[in-house]
C-alpha positions in Angstrom: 102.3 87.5 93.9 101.8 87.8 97.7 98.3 85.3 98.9 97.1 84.8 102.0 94.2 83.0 102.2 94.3 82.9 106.1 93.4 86.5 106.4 90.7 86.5 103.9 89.2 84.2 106.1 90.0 85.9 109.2 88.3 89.1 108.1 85.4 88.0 106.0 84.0 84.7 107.5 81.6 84.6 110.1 81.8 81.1 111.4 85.7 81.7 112.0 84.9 85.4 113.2 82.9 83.6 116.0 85.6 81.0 116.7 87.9 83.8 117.8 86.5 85.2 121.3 89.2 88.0 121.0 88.9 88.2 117.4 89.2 92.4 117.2 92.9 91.6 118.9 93.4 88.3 117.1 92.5 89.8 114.0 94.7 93.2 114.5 97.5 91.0 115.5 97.3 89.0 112.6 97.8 92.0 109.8 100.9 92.5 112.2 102.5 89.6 112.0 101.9 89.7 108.2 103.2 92.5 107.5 106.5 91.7 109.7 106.3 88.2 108.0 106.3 90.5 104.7 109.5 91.7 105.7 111.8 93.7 102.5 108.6 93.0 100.1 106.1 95.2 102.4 106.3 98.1 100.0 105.0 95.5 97.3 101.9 94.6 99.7 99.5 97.4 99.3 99.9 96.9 95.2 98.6 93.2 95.8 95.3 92.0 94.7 94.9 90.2 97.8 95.7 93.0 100.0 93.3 95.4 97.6 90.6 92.4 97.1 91.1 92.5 101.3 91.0 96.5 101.8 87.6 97.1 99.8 85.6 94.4 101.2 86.7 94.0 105.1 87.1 97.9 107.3 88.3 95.7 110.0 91.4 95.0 107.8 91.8 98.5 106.2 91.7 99.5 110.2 94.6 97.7 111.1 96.4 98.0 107.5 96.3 101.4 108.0 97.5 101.4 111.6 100.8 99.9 109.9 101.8 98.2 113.0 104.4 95.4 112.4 104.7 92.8 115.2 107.2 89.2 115.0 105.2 86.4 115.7 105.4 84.6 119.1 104.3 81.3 120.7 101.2 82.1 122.7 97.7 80.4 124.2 95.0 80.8 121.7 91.4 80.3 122.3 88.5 79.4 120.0 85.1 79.0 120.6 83.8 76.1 118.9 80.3 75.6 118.4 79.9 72.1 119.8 82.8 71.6 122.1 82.5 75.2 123.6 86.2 77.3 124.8 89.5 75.1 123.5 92.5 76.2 124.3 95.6 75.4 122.5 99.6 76.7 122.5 100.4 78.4 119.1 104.0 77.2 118.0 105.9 78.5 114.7 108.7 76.0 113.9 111.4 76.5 111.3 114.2 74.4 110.1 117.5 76.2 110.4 118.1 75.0 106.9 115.0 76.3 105.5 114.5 80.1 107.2 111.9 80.4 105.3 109.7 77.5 105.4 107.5 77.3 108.5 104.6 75.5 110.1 102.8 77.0 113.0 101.2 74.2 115.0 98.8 74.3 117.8 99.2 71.9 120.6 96.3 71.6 123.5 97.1 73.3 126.3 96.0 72.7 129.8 
């Protein structure tokens, strides 16, 4: 079963649609980097609830899933506009153990 709860919430809530600034490039970038993050199982994405739950409720997200764009992710500044403490900016890291090509944690570090 493929999830991702990060773009449910990337293309159907508000309050983190308005965190993102550049959230139509953001966003588009994001299906992307799924779909290269899918990898051999991207044929076994459209089937998905989550990607059909995704497709009938957001047209951002059928937009760029149909687009079938696939991009690698890559360490970046991201912005977000909070509500309180205004523009943030922060560098966008994936690490990976070499033992463990799989397992991942992307981590954002404040950048100046």
């Amino acid at each position: 079963m493929i999830r991702s709860p990060s773009a449910w919430l990337v293309f159907t809530d508000p309050y983190v649609r308005d965190l993102l600034p550049d959230w139509e490039v953001t966003s588009r970038r994001f299906v992307a980097e799924f779909r290269a993050e899918a990898g051999p199982r991207l044929g076994d994405l459209a089937a998905s609830p989550a990607i059909q739950r995704l497709l009938a409720t957001s047209a951002a997200f059928r937009t760029a899933w149909q687009d079938h764009h696939i991009e690698g992710f890559a360490s970046r500044v991201r912005v977000f506009d909070h509500p309180i403490m205004g523009m943030r900016h922060f560098e966008h890291h994936r690490l990976a153990p070499a033992d463990h090509p799989d397992l991942h944690v992307v981590i954002y570090t404040p950048s100046c």
